[in-house]
Every structure is written in structure tokens, then in C-alpha cells.
C-alpha positions in Angstrom: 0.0 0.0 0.0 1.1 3.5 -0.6 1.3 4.9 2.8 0.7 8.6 4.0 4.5 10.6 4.1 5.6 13.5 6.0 8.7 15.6 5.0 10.2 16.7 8.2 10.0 20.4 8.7 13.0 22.4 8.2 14.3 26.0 10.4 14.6 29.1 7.7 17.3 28.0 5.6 15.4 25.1 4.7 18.1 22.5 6.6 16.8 19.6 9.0 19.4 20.1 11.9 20.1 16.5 11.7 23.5 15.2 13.6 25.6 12.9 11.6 23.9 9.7 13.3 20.9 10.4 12.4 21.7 11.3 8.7 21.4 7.2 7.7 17.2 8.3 8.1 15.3 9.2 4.7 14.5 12.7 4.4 10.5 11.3 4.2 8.6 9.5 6.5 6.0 6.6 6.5 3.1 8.1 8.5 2.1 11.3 10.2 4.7 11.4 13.0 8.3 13.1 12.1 10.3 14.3 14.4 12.4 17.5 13.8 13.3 21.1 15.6 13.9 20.4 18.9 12.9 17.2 18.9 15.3 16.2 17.1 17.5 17.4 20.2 15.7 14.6 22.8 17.5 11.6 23.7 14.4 9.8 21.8 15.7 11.3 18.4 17.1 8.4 16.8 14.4 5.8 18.1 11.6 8.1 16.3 13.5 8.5 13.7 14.1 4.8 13.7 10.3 4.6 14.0 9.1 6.9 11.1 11.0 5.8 8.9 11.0 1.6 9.2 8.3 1.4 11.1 7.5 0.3 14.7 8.6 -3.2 15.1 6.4 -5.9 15.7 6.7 -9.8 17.1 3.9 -11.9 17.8 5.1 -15.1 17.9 4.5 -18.1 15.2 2.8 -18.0 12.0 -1.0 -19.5 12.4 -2.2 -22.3 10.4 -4.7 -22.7 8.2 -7.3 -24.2 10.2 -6.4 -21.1 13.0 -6.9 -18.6 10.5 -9.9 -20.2 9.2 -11.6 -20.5 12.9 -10.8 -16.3 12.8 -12.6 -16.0 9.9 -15.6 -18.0 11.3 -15.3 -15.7 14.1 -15.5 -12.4 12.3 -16.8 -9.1 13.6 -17.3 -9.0 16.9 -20.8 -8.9 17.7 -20.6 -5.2 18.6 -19.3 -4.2 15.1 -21.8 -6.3 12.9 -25.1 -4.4 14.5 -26.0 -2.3 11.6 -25.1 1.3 12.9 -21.5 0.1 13.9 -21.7 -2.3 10.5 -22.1 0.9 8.4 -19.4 3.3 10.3 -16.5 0.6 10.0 -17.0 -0.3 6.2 -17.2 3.7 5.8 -13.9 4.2 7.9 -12.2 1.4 6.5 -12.8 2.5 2.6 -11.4 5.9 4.4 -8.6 4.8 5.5 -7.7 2.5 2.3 -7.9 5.5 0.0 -5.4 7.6 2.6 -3.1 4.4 2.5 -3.7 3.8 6.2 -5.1 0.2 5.3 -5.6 -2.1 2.5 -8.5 -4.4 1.7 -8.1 -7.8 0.3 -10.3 -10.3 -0.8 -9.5 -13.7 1.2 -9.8 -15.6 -2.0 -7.0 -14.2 -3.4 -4.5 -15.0 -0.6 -6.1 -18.3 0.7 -4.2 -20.5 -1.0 -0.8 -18.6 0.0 -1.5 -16.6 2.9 1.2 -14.4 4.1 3.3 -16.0 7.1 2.7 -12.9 9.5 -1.4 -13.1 8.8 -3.1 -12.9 12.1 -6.7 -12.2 12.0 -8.5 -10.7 15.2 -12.1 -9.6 15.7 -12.6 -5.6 15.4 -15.2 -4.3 18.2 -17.4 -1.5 18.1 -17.5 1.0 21.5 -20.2 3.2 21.7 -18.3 6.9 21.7 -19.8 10.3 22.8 -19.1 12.4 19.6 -18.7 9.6 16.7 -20.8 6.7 17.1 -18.6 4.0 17.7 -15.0 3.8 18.2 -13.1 0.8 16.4 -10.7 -0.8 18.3 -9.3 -4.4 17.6 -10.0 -7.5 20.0 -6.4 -8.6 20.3 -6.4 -10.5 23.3 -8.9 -13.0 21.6 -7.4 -16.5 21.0 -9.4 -18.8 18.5 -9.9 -22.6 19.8 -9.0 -25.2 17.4 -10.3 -28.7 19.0 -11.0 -28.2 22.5 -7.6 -26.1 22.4 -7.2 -22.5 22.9 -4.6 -21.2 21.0 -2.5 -17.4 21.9 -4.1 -14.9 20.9 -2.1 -11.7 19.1 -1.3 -9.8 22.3 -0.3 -13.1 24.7 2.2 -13.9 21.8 3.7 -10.8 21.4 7.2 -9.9 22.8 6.9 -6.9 24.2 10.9 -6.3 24.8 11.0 -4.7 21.6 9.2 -2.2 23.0 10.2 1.0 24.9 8.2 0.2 27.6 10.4 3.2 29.5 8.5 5.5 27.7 5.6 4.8 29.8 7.0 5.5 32.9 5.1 8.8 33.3 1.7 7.4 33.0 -0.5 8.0 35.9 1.6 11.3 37.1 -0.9 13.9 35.8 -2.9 14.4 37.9 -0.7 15.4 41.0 1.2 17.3 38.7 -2.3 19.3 38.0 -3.1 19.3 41.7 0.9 20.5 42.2 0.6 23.6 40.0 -2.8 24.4 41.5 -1.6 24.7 44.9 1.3 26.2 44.1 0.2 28.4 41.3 0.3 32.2 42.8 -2.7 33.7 43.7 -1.2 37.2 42.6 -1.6 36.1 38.7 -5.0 35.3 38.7 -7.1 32.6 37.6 -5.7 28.9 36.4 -6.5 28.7 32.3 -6.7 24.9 31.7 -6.8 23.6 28.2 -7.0 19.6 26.9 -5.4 18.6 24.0 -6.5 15.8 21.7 -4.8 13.9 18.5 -7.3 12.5 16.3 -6.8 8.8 15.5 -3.1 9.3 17.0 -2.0 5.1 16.7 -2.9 5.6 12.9 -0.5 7.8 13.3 2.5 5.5 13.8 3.1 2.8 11.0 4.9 -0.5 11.5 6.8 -2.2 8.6 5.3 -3.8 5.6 5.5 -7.1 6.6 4.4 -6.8 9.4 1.0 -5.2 8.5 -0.6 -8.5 8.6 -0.1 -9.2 12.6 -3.4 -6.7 12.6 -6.0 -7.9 10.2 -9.8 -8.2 10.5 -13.4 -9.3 8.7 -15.0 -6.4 7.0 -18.5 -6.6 8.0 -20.4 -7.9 5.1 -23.3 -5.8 3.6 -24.8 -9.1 2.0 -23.9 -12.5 2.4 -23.1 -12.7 -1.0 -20.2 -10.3 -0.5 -16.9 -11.7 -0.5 -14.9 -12.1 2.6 -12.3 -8.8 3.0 -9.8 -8.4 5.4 -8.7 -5.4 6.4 -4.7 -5.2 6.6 -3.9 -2.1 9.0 -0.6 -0.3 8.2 -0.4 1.7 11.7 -0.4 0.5 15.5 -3.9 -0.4 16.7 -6.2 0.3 19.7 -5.8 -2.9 21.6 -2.6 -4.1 20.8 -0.5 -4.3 24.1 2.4 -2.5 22.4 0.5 0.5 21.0 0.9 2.8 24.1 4.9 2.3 24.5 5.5 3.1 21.3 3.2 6.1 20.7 4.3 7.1 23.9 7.9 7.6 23.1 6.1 10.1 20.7 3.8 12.0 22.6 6.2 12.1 26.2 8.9 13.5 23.4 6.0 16.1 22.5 5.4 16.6 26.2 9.7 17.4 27.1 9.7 19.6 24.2 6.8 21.5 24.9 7.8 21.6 28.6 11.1 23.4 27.6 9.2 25.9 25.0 6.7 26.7 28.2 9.4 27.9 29.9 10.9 30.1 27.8 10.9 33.9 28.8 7.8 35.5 27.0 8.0 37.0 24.1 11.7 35.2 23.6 10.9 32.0 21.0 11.8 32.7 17.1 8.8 32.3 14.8 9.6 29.0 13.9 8.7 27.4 17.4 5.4 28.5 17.2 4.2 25.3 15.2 6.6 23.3 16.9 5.3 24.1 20.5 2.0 23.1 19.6 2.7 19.9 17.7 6.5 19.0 17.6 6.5 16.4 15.0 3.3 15.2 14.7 0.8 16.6 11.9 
């Protein structure tokens, strides 16, 4: 598939501020997150880097069989994702996504007879979500059951050392950081502002490398049975694979340092090319 690319940003003179080391990247990345400007500064550098440019690596374990991938594909949807509200949304998102080179769609009987030794096929689930209808998010803790035998599913087989699961460290330290700069915030400058900032499908984001596409695949709802059976082959990091938040985390905790040491810059004192950067460092 022909993914989404991002030319890093450059400062004035049009040059990337790249260090020797991290020269060996391509000038273009696979996805939406690049790092550059200060970022490019952060011990995490070279691992984004690494990471826009070959992709997030991903290991779960042994190629299924036949009979495994055909009990997934007796499986399907889950049930959540083939009512006919969440039916419609998914085949609308995926045909999205396809033509944005975020996914692809293949018809099974094409690759049946020579599926592709990373194919894994998990269920895709349907949560009810306050402002979109449903959010997608792929069911990969389900293991299919081939006689009587319960087999790993995507996430129990993966090997998470890969994985900078350092980058997680910080989870769960918000909030007394909020309730720090509250009490200590001085009464003399008036009110707290507070302000929450979202990235829209940010996993999608974050690709992982051809190959390995295929660890993340799911049934397209059908809109007849005499449709035939698509998968849908993900090119990005998926909601609900156990690795997803260490490696988008390396991005966004990257964001979080930079922004941090923008923040504290005297007023008035940041050249007009940090003014993008503060808000979104390397992801766009």
C-alpha cells in the first residue's frame, strides 16, 4: 500500500538540523509522526526517527495455520461491530482509510491458497463513543480454539521487549502534577486557564513495517452474504494491541519534554519558527 508521508520540517534555511547519526534516516517519513526542531535534540531522536522511517517493530510469535486462520474467519466481527449502525461506520472508515493508504482491503480468496506468514486475524469491536458513534478498536487479546484447544491470541504472543516500555513511565503522574501547579500556582496572577489537547486517530499515526501489517488484520463486515470475505490489513499501530501505548508514547512524552522546555521560555523570547513546533512537535 502506498502509505501517507511526511517531510520533516525544516528552520529558515530550509536544513533539518540533523547530527551525523541520524543522517542514515530518509528525508521522508511513513506516516504522520516526524520528528524535527527540537525534537530532534531529545534523547528519543534516533528511536523516532528509527520509528518513522522503518516502522515500529512488531513480534507476535508463530505463524498461524490454516485451520487457526480459518476459525478467525468463522469468528468475524465481533458482535458489537456487525449491528448495523456500527456495520455501516467501519466499512465507511475502512474505505477511508484505504484510500489515505492507512489500510488495505483484500479479498481472502485471493491469498487463501498462500496466505502471508505474519497473517493474524483478530475480531474488530465496536465502543459506543460520545461524539462519533462508535469507536473501532481491535479485540487482540482474543485467542481462537482449534479442537478443544485454545490457542494465543495476538497480544499473549507478542514480545513486548522490543518495545520502549520506558516510555511509559510517566503514565499515571498527571494528575498530581495538576493538583501541584494548582496549589502552588500564585494567587497574585490570577485565575488557572486549563486547556485539553486531543490527537485525532493518533495510533494511525504511527506505522509498523510492511511485513508486518498483517499481525493486525480483520473481517469487514459484510453488507450481503453474498459479499466476499475482506480483510482489512492495518498499516499503523492499533487500539488494543498491548504495544501500542509504549510506542506512541515515546512520541507524545517527546512532544510533552519539548513542549515543557518551549513553556518555559521567557515571554515573548521564541523565534517564529517554534510557534508550530510548541503546539505539535513532530506530529501533523
Amino acid at each position: 500500500m502506498k502509505r501517507p508521508q511526511t517531510a520533516p520540517r525544516t528552520d529558515q534555511h530550509g536544513a533539518q538540523n540533523l547530527s551525523d547519526d541520524q543522517r542514515k534516516w530518509q528525508s521522508v517519513h511513513n506516516g504522520l509522526m516526524a520528528p524535527s526542531g527540537e525534537a530532534l535534540k531529545h534523547p528519543a531522536a534516533d528511536l523516532l526517527l528509527e520509528f518513522s522511517t522503518d516502522g515500529c517493530p512488531v513480534s507476535t510469535g508463530p505463524k498461524w495455520t490454516k485451520a487457526m486462520l480459518e476459525a478467525a474467519l468463522v469468528k468475524g466481527a465481533h458482535p458489537s461491530a456487525i449491528v448495523p449502525e456500527a456495520a455501516t461506520q467501519l466499512r465507511a472508515e475502512s474505505l477511508e482509510k484505504a484510500e489515505q493508504g492507512f489500510c488495505k482491503l483484500v479479498n481472502w480468496d485471493d491469498i487463501k491458497n498462500d496466505p502471508p506468514p505474519n497473517l493474524k486475524i483478530s475480531p474488530i469491536a465496536a465502543v459506543p463513543h460520545k461524539t462519533r458513534g462508535f469507536r473501532m478498536i481491535l479485540d487482540l487479546s482474543y485467542g481462537v480454539t482449534i479442537d478443544n484447544e485454545r490457542k494465543p491470541s495476538v497480544n499473549e504472543a507478542t514480545d513486548s521487549s522490543i518495545a520502549p516500555a520506558h516510555s511509559m513511565a510517566e503514565l499515571g503522574s498527571v494528575l498530581p502534577r495538576i493538583i501541584y501547579a494548582v496549589g502552588t500556582a500564585p494567587e497574585s496572577k490570577g485565575p488557572i486557564l486549563f486547556s485539553k489537547l486531543d490527537i485525532d486517530n493518533a495510533y494511525w499515526r504511527m506505522v509498523v513495517p510492511d511485513d508486518d501489517t498483517w499481525n493486525f488484520a480483520y473481517v469487514l463486515p459484510k453488507a450481503s452474504p453474498q459479499e466476499p470475505t475482506v480483510l482489512v490489513i492495518p498499516a499503523s499501530l492499533q487500539m488494543g494491541w498491548t504495544d501500542s501505548p509504549a510506542f506512541f508514547c515515546a512520541a507524545s512524552e517527546t512532544a510533552r519534554d519539548v513542549g515543557e522546555a518551549l513553556a518555559a521560555k521567557p515571554t515573548g523570547s521564541l523565534a517564529p519558527q517554534f510557534h508550530c513546533a510548541a503546539r505539535a512537535p513532530f506530529v501533523r
